[in-house]
C-alpha positions in Angstrom: 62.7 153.6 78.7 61.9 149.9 79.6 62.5 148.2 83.2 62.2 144.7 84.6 61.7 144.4 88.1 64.6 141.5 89.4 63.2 138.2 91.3 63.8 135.5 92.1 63.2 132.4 90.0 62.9 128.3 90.1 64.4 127.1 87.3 66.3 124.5 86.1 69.1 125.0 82.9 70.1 122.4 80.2 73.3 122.6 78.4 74.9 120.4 75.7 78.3 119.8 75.8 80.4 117.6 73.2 82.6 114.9 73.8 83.8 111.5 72.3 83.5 108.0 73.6 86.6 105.8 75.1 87.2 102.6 77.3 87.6 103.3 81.0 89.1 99.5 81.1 92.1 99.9 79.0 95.1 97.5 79.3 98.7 97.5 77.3 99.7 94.2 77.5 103.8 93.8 78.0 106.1 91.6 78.0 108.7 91.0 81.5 110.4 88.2 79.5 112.6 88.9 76.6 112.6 86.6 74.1 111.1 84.6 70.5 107.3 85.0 70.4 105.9 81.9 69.9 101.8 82.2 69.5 99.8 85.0 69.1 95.8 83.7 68.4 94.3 86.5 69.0 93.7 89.8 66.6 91.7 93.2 66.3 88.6 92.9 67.3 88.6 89.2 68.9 86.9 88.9 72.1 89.0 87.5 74.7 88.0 85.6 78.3 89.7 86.3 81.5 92.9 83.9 81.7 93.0 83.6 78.0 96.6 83.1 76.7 97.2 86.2 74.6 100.9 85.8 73.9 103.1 82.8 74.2 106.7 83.4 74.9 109.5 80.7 73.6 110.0 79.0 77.2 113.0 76.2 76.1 115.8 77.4 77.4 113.8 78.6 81.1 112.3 74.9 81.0 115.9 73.7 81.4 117.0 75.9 84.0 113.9 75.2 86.2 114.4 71.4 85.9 118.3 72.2 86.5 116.9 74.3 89.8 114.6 71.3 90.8 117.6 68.7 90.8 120.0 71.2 93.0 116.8 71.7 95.7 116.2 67.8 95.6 120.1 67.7 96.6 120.2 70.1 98.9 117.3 68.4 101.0 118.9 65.5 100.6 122.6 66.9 102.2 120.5 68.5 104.9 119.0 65.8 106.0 122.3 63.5 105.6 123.5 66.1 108.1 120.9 65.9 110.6 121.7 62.3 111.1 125.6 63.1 111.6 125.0 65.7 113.9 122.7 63.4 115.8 125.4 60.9 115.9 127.8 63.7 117.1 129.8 63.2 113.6 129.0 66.6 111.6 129.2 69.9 113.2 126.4 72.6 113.6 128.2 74.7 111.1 128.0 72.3 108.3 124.2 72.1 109.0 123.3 75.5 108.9 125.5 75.5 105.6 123.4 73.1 104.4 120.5 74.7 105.4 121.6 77.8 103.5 121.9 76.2 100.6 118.5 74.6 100.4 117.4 78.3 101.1 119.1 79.3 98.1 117.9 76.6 96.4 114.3 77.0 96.9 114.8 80.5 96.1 116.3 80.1 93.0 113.4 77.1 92.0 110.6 80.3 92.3 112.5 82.3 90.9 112.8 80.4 87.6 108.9 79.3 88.2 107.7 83.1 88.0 109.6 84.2 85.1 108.6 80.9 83.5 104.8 82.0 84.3 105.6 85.6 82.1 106.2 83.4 79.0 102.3 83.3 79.2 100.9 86.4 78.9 97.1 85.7 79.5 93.7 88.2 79.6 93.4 90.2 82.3 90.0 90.3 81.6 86.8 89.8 79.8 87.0 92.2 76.8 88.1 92.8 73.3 91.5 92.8 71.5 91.6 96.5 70.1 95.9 96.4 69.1 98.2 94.0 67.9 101.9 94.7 67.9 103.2 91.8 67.5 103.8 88.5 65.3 104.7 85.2 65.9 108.3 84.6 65.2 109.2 88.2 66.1 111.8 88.9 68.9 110.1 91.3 71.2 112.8 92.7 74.0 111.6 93.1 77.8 108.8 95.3 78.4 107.7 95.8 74.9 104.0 97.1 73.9 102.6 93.4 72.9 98.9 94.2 72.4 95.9 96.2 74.3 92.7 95.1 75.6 90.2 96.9 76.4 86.6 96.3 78.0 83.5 97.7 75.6 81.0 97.3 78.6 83.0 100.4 80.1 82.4 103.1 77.4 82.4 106.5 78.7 82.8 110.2 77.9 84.5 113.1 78.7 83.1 116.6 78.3 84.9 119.8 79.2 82.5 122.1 81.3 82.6 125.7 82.7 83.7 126.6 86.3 80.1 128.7 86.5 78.5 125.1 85.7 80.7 123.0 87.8 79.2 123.8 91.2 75.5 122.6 90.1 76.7 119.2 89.2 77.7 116.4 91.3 79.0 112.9 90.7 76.0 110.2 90.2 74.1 113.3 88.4 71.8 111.7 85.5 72.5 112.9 82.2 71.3 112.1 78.8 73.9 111.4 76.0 73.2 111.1 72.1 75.9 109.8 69.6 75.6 110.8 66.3 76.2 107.7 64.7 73.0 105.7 65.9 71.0 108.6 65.3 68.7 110.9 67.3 67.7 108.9 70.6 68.4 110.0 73.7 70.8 107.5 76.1 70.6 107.6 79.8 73.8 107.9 81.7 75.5 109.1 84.8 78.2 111.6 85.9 81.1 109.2 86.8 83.2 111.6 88.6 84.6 115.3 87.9 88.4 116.2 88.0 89.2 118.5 90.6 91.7 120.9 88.9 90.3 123.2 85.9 92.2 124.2 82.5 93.7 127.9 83.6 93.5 128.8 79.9 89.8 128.3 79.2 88.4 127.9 83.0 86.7 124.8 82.2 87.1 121.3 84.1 86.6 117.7 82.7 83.3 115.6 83.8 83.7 112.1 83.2 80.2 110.6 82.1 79.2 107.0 81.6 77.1 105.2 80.2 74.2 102.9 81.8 74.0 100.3 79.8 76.2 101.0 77.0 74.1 100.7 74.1 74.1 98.4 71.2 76.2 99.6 68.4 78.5 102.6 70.9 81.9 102.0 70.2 85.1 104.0 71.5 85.9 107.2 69.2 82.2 108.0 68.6 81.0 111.4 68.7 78.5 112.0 71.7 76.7 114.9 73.0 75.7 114.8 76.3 72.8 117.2 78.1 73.3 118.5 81.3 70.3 119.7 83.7 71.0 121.4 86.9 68.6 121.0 89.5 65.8 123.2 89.9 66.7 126.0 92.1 65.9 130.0 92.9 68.2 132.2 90.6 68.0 135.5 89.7 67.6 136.5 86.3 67.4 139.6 84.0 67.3 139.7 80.4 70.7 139.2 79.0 70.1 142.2 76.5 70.6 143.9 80.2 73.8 142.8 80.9 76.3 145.0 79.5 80.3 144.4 79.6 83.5 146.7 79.1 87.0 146.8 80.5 85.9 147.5 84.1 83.7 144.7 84.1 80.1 143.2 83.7 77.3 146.1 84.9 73.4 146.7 84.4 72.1 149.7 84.2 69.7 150.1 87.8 66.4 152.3 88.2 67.5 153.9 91.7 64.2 154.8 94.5 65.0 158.3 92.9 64.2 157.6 89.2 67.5 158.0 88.6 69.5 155.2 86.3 72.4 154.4 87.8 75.1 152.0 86.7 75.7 149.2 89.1 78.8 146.5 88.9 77.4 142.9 88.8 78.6 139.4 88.7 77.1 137.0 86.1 76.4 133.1 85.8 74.5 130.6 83.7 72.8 131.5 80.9 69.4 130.3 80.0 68.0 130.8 76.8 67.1 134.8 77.0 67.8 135.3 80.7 71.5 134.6 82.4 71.6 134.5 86.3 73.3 137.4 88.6 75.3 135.6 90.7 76.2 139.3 92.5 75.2 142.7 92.6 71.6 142.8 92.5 68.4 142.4 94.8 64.8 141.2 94.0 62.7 144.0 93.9 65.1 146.1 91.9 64.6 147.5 88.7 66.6 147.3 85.6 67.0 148.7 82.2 66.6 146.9 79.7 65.9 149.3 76.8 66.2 153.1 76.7 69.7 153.6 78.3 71.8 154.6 74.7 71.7 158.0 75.1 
């Protein structure tokens, strides 16, 4: 029979999870103005400035009714102040002026009104970045709220890998990691953890850890393959061989050399694994002794 005597050990544990790359700056560009699209310039792949016109909508018939809007407000001021003189002069009543007063209201109201939805006929960048869909043609009658195009910003890549809850607590957001995608090769990337979502998958007890990339390298774009190399901190742990740790329907046990020589089984929790060894979390001591050979039969 062969024993190991259980301490406590610094180490530090390196896992590799997979993942695939994606713009954290994503935009879907609609429409709030049904109508005739007029100009599209931009296609797949174009890079676009901030403030850029992507879309032009046909703006005729909106032009009309704005100028229309203009003329009624330029009235109405005029009334009103017709009517201040008369009251003034004791000829017009107080009612007629805060008639007229009304109606200049309306009629400023109705002049932005006409202003703002003329501004949605031109539909312009929200950003610096890249034109990655194009929906739409010019000539083509796209109704309100319509999926026009999508930017998105390549300078925000990142990468979202799905990690166990036993490897969750060692990590925290602003973590370093190193992240290799397979299609420019073997080197090694450094990046961060972003942030990590709080609830975890019930079916496979793992969470997502959002990773990102600092700078994005040359060549990265979204839909790559990645793999992406977690190290924990250095920290005490206890570990035992994993040939040790045995499992059956009652649970995860080791098999313990008691003060008596006798071998006893003992119930234990488990946690990371690292290379031959995995950590007991629960259910063990330094200065115990395990089996780790000699206990079939």
């Amino acid at each position: 029979m062969e024993v190991v005597t259980v301490s406590r050990e610094q180490v530090s544990s390196a896992h590799e999870r997979t993942g695939s790359l994606r713009a954290r700056r994503k935009v879907r560009i609609h429409n709030q103005e049904e109508g005739r699209v007029v100009s599209v310039p931009f296609y797949e792949g174009d890079e676009v400035s901030r403030g850029a016109i992507l879309i032009q909508m046909e703006d005729n018939l909106l032009q009309a009714e704005l100028d229309k809007a203009r003329a009624n407000r330029r009235q109405a001021q005029v009334d009103q102040q017709r009517l201040l003189g008369l009251v003034e002069k004791k000829v017009a009543s107080e009612d007629e002026l805060a008639r007229a007063r009304t109606t200049l209201d309306v009629a400023t109201a109705e002049l932005k009104i006409l202003q703002t939805r003329l501004a949605f006929t031109r539909i312009q960048a929200p950003f610096d970045g890249v034109v990655s869909e194009r929906l739409i043609e010019p000539g083509d009658v796209a109704a309100s709220n319509s999926h026009l195009l999508t930017v998105s910003d390549p300078t925000t890549l990142v990468t979202e890998i799905h990690v166990s809850e036993l490897l969750l607590p060692h990590l925290r957001p602003g973590d370093p990691v190193t992240v290799r995608i397979d299609a420019l090769g073997q080197e090694a990337f450094p990046a961060r953890i972003l942030r990590i979502h709080p609830e975890l998958d019930p079916a496979t007890r793992q969470g997502v850890v959002v990773v990102t990339l600092e700078p994005v390298p040359e060549g990265a774009r979204a839909g790559q393959f990645t793999r992406v190399i977690l190290e924990t901190a250095r920290a005490k742990r206890i570990l035992i061989p994993f040939t040790a740790l045995k499992r059956d329907r009652e649970g995860e046990f080791v098999y313990r050399l008691a003060a008596d020589d006798k071998v006893k089984r003992s119930a234990v929790r488990s946690g990371i694994r690292s290379g031959d060894k995995i950590e007991v979390l629960q259910g063990l001591e330094p200065g115990e002794r395990v089996v780790i050979r000699g206990f079939l039969g």
